[in-house]
C-alpha positions in Angstrom: 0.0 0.0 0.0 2.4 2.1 0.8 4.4 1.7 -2.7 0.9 2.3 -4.6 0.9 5.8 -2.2 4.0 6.5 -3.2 3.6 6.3 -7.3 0.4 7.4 -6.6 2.4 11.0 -5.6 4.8 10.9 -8.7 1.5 10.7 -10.5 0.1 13.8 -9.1 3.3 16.0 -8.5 2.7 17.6 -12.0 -0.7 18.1 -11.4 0.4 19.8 -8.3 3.1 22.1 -9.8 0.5 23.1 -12.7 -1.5 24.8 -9.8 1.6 26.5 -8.7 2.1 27.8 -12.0 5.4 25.7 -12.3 6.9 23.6 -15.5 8.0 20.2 -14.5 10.4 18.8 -16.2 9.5 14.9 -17.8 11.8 12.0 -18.4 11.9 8.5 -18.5 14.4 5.7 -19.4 13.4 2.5 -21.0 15.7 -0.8 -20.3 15.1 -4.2 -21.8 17.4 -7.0 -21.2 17.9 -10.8 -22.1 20.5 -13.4 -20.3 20.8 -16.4 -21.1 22.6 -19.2 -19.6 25.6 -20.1 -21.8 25.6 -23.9 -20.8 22.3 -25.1 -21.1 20.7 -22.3 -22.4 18.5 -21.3 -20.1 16.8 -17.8 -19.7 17.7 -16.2 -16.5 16.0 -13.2 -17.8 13.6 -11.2 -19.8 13.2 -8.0 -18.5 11.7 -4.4 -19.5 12.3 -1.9 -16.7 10.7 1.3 -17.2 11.9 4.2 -14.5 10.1 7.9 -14.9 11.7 11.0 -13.6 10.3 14.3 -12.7 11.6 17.3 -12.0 10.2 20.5 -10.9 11.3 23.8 -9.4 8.6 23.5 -5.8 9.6 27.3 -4.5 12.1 29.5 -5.2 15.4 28.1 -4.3 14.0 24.5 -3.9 14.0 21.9 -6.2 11.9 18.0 -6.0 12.9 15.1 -8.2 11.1 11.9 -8.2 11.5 8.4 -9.7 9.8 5.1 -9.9 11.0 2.1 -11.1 8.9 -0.7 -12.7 10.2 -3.8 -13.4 8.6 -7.2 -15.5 10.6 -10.2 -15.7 8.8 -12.9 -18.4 11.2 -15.8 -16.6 10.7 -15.2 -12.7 14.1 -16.9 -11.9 15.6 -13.6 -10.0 12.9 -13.3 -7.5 10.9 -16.4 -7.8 7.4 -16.3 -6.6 6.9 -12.8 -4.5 9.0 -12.8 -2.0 8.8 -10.1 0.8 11.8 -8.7 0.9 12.4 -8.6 4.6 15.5 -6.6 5.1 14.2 -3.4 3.7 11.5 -1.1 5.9 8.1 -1.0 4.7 8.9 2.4 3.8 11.5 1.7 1.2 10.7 -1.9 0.0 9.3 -2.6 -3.7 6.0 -4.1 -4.1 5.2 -7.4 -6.4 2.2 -6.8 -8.5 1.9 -10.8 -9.3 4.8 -13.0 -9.6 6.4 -11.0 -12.5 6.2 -7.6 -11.8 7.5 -5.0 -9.0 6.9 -1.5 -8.7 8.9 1.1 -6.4 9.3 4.3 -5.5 13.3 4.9 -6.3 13.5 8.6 -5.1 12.0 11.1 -4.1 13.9 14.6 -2.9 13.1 18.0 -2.2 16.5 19.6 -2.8 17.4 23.6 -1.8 19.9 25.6 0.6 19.5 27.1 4.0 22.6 30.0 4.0 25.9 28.6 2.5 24.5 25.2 3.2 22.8 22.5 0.7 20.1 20.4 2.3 18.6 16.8 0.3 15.8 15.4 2.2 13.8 12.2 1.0 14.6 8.7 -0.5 17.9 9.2 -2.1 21.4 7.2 -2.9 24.5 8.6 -0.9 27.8 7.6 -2.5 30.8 7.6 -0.7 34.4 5.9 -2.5 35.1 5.1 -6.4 36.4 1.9 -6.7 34.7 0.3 -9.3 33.3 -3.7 -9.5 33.8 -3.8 -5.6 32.9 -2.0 -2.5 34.9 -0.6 0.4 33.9 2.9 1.7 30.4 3.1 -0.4 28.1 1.2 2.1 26.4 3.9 3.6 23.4 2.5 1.5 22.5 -1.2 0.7 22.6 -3.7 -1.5 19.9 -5.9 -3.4 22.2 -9.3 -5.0 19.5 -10.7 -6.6 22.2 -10.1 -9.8 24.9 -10.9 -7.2 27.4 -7.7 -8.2 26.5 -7.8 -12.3 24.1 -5.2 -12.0 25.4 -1.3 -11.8 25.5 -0.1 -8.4 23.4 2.9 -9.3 20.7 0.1 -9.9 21.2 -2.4 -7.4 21.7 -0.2 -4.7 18.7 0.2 -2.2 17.6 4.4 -1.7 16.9 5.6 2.2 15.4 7.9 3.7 17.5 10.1 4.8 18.7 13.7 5.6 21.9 14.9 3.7 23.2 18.4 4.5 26.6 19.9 2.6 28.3 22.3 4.2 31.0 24.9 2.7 33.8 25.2 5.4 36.5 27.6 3.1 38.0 24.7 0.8 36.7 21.9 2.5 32.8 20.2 2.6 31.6 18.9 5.5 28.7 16.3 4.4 26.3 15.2 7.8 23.9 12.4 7.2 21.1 11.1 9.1 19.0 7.6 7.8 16.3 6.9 10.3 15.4 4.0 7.9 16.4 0.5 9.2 17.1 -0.9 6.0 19.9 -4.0 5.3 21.4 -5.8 2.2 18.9 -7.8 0.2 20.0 -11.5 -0.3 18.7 -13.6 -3.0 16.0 -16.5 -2.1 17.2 -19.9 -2.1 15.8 -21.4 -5.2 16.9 -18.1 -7.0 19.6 -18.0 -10.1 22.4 -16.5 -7.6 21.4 -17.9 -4.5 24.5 -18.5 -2.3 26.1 -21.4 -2.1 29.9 -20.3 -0.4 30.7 -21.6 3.1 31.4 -18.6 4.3 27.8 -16.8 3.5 26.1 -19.6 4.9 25.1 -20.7 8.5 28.0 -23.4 9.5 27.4 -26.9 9.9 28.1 -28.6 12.4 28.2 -33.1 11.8 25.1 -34.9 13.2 23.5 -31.7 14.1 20.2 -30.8 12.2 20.2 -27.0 11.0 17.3 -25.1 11.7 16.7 -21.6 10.6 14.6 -19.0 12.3 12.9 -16.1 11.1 15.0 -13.2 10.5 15.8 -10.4 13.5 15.4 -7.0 11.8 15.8 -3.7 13.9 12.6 -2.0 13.2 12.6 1.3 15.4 12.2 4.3 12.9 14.9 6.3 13.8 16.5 4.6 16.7 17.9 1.8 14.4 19.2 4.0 11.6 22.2 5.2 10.6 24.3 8.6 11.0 27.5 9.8 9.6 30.0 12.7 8.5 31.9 13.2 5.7 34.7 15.7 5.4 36.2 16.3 1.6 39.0 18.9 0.5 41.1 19.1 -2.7 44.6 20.1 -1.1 47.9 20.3 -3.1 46.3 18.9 -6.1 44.5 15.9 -4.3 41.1 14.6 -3.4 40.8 13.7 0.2 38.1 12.6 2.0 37.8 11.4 6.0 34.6 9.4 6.6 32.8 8.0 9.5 29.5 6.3 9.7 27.5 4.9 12.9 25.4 1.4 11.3 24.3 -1.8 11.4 26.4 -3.9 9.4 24.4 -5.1 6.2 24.7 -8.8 6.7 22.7 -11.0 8.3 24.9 -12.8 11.3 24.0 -16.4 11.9 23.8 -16.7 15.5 23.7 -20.4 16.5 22.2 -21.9 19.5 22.2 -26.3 19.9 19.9 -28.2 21.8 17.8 -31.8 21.2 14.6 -32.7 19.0 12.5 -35.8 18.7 14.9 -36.3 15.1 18.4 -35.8 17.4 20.7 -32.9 17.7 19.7 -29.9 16.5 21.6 -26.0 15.7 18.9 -23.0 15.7 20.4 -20.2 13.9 18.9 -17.0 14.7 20.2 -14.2 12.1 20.6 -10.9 13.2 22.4 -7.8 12.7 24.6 -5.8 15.3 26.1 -2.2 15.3 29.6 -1.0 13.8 31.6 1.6 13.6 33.1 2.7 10.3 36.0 5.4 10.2 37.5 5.7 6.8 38.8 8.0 3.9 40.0 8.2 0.4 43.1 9.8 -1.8 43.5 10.6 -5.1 45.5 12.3 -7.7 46.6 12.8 -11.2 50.1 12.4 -12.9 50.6 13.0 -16.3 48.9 9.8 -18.0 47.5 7.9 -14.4 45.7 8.5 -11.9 46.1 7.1 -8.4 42.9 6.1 -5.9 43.2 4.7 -2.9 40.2 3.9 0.1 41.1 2.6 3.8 38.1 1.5 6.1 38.5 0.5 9.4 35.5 -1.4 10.7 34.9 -2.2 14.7 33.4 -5.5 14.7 33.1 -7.7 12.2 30.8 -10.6 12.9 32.0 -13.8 10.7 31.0 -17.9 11.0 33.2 -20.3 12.3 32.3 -24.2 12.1 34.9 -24.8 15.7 32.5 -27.3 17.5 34.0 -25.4 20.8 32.3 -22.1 20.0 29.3 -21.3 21.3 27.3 -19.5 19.0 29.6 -20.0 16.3 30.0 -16.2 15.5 33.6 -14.9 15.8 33.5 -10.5 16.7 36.4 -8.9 15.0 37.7 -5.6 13.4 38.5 -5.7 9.6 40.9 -2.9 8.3 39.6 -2.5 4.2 41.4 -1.1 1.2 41.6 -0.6 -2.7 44.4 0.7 -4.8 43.8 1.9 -8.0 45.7 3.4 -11.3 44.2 4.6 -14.3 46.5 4.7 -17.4 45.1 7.2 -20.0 48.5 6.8 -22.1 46.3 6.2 -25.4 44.0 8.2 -26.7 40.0 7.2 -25.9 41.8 4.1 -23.9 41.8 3.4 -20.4 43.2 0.6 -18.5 42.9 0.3 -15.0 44.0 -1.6 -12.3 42.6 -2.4 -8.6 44.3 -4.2 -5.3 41.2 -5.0 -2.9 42.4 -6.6 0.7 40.2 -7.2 3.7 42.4 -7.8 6.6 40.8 -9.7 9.8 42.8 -8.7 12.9 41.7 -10.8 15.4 42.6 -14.3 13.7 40.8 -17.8 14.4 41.9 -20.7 12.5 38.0 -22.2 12.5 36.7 -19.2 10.3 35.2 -19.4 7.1 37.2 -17.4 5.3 40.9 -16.1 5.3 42.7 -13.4 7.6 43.6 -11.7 4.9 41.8 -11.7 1.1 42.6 -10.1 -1.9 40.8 -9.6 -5.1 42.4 -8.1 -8.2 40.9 -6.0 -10.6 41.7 -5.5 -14.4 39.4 -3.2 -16.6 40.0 -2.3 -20.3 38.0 0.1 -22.1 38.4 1.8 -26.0 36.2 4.1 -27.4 35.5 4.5 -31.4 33.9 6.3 -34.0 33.7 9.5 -31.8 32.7 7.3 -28.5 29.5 5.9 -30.2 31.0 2.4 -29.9 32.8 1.2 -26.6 34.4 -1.7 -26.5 35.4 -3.0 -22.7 36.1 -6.3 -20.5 36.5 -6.5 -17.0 38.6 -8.9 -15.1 38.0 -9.8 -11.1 40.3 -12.3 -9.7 41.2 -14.0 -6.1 44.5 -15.5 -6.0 44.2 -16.9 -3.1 40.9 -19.4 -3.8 41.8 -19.4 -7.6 38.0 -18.2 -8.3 36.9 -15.0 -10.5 35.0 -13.2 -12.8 35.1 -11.9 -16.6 32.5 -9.2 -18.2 33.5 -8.3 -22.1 31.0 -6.2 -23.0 30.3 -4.7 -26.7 28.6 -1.5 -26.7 26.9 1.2 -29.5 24.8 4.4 -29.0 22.1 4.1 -32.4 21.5 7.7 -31.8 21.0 10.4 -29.6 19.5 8.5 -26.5 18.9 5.1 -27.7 21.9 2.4 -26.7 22.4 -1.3 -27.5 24.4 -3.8 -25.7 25.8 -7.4 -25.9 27.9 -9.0 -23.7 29.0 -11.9 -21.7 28.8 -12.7 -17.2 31.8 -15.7 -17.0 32.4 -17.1 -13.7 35.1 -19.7 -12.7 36.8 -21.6 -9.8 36.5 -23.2 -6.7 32.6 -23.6 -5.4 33.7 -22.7 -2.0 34.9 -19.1 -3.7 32.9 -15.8 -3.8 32.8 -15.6 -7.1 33.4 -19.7 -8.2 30.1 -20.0 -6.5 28.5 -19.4 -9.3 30.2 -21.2 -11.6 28.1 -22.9 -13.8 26.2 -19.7 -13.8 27.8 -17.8 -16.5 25.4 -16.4 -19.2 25.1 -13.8 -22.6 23.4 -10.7 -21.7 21.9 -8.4 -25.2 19.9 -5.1 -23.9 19.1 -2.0 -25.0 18.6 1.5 -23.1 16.1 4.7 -24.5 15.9 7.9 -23.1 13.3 10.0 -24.1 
């Protein structure tokens, strides 16, 4: 109901802003999209999203922008059935209209300043880092994986409510945020294309113990379960700095496991839930001649992680993770870039039972060349764990037809261990063809 109430006020903003004697400005972006799976050919996907915008001045000064996002699968393999999605708030969730269709309310800001400052209020995205195929300081909103990470995270990425004020402070910005909205990564269901399968996003088992899973624990309390954070950014000597800290619930589900007997024998309740964190981070970068240098560091209080040690408890180990990304862009041929990332998650507090490694890193390789004055881009992008041997390749062939209207083809390859993030979904890998208009 309350997604209906929602499109139900896109629909009736330009009504609104005709009374006030106001032009709104009208948009909307058109998306279809086909993957198929490259081994047995099977449709994952078959998918028209349509997403209107509006913008319109509301008062002097003050601006409101709204958009909705409606989605039609023909295959229902993403999101099978309608599933509630039960990390996300009423408030911000998407709505299934039958088994094949959701509907959303994607933002909706009214946008002006008070003095020197610039204030955003609504349902909005806030992006903090730039690494690119990964994450390490951008998590101040969540995530939806029912595409695991193939999606862009401009689409995949779940918009809060939230209060967002800029501040001028001489050459620095001073960003304060405020999401009263208790809202958490979106995992896919279990009979779902990218359902997990990796050890170490799963409750562990334990030998002759029958898992049980209970309902998931989500903090509720509008406001008093939300997020708050600060964000100070300067360019000083001719780089980018940033210093970041955010006051959250981490986005994953912890798997918090209690044993006891059953008429069928030993049995392990896991109970997810989520617990606070603190989040302290910032970010660097500059140019030289051809390359460009980024860098991230994130320092996370308590990481909670499963650990199958038949000695522990509740089989949930509490630890701080120090985060970071490298990158360099190499611009040394013309409409070429070539870039390359260094992504390490660092446990400190080590236990030889966990379900992952102390210390992981992912490489990243992308390659991109534009042609025939940037109407056709031609790119691939390369993620890789040495460590487990697993990874991911995206070549992707791309052409703008004209003036708003794009085409696409390309290819999602996954390979390597089972037990890896990415090898997970080997067996997984598909051909993707779409096409974007603009009008």
């Amino acid at each position: 109901m309350r997604g209906l109430l929602g499109l139900g006020l896109l629909l009736a903003l330009p009504r609104a802003a005709g009374a006030a004697a106001l032009e709104p400005r009208l948009s909307a972006v058109l998306e279809m999209q086909y993957a198929v799976g490259t081994r047995r050919g099977r449709g994952q996907k078959l998918e028209a999203v349509l997403e209107p915008r509006l913008e319109l001045e509301a008062a002097p000064g003050w601006n409101l922008h709204a958009l909705a996002r409606l989605r039609a699968d023909a295959y229902d393999r993403l999101e099978p059935g309608e599933p509630t999605p039960a990390s996300v708030s009423k408030i911000s969730r998407w709505w299934f209209a039958g088994r094949h269709m959701t509907y959303e309310l994607r933002e909706l800001t009214l946008q002006g300043r008070i003095g020197p400052a610039y204030l955003t209020l609504g349902k909005q995205q806030i992006v903090w880092g730039e690494a690119d195929g990964l994450k390490v300081l951008d998590r101040v909103d969540p995530m939806d994986f029912r595409e695991f990470i193939l999606d862009d995270f401009e689409k995949s990425r779940i918009p809060l409510w939230a209060v967002n004020l800029e501040i001028p402070m001489g050459p620095a910005e001073l960003q304060l945020l405020w999401q009263p909205d208790p809202s958490f990564d979106e995992l896919p269901e279990r009979d779902s294309v990218f359902a997990f399968s990796a050890p170490r996003l799963l409750p562990p088992r334990l030998p002759g113990h029958l898992p049980v899973l209970e309902k998931l624990r989500r903090p509720r309390r509008i406001g008093r379960d939300g997020s708050s954070g600060a964000r100070l950014s300067a360019h000083l000597l001719g780089w980018d700095l940033s210093a970041n800290y955010l006051y959250q619930y981490d986005g994953r589900p912890i798997f918090f496991a209690a044993r006891g007997v059953s008429a069928q024998g030993p049995v392990v309740v896991y109970t997810p839930e989520y617990r606070r964190t603190h989040v302290v981070g910032g970010t660097a970068s500059n140019s030289f001649g051809d390359f460009t240098l980024r860098t991230e560091l994130l320092w996370q209080s308590a990481r909670y992680l499963s650990t199958d040690d038949p000695g522990d408890t509740d089989l949930v180990v509490r630890t701080p993770e120090l985060a970071s990304v490298v990158g360099l862009d190499w611009f040394g041929i013309e409409d070429t870039l070539v870039s390359l990332q260094v992504f390490q998650s660092l446990l400190l507090h080590d236990r030889p039972e966990l379900l992952r490694h102390q210390l992981e890193t992912v490489l990243t390789l992308l390659a991109q060349h534009r042609m025939w004055n940037e109407r056709l881009v031609l790119e691939a992008i390369w993620l890789h764990d040495p460590r487990q041997g697993d990874g991911l390749v995206l070549p992707k062939v791309s052409y703008e037809l004209r003036d708003g209207l794009n085409a696409w083809f390309g290819f999602d390859v996954f390979y390597g261990s089972r037990k890896g993030l990415f090898g997970q979904f080997d067996g997984r890998d598909r051909f993707v063809v779409g096409m974007q208009w603009g009008f």
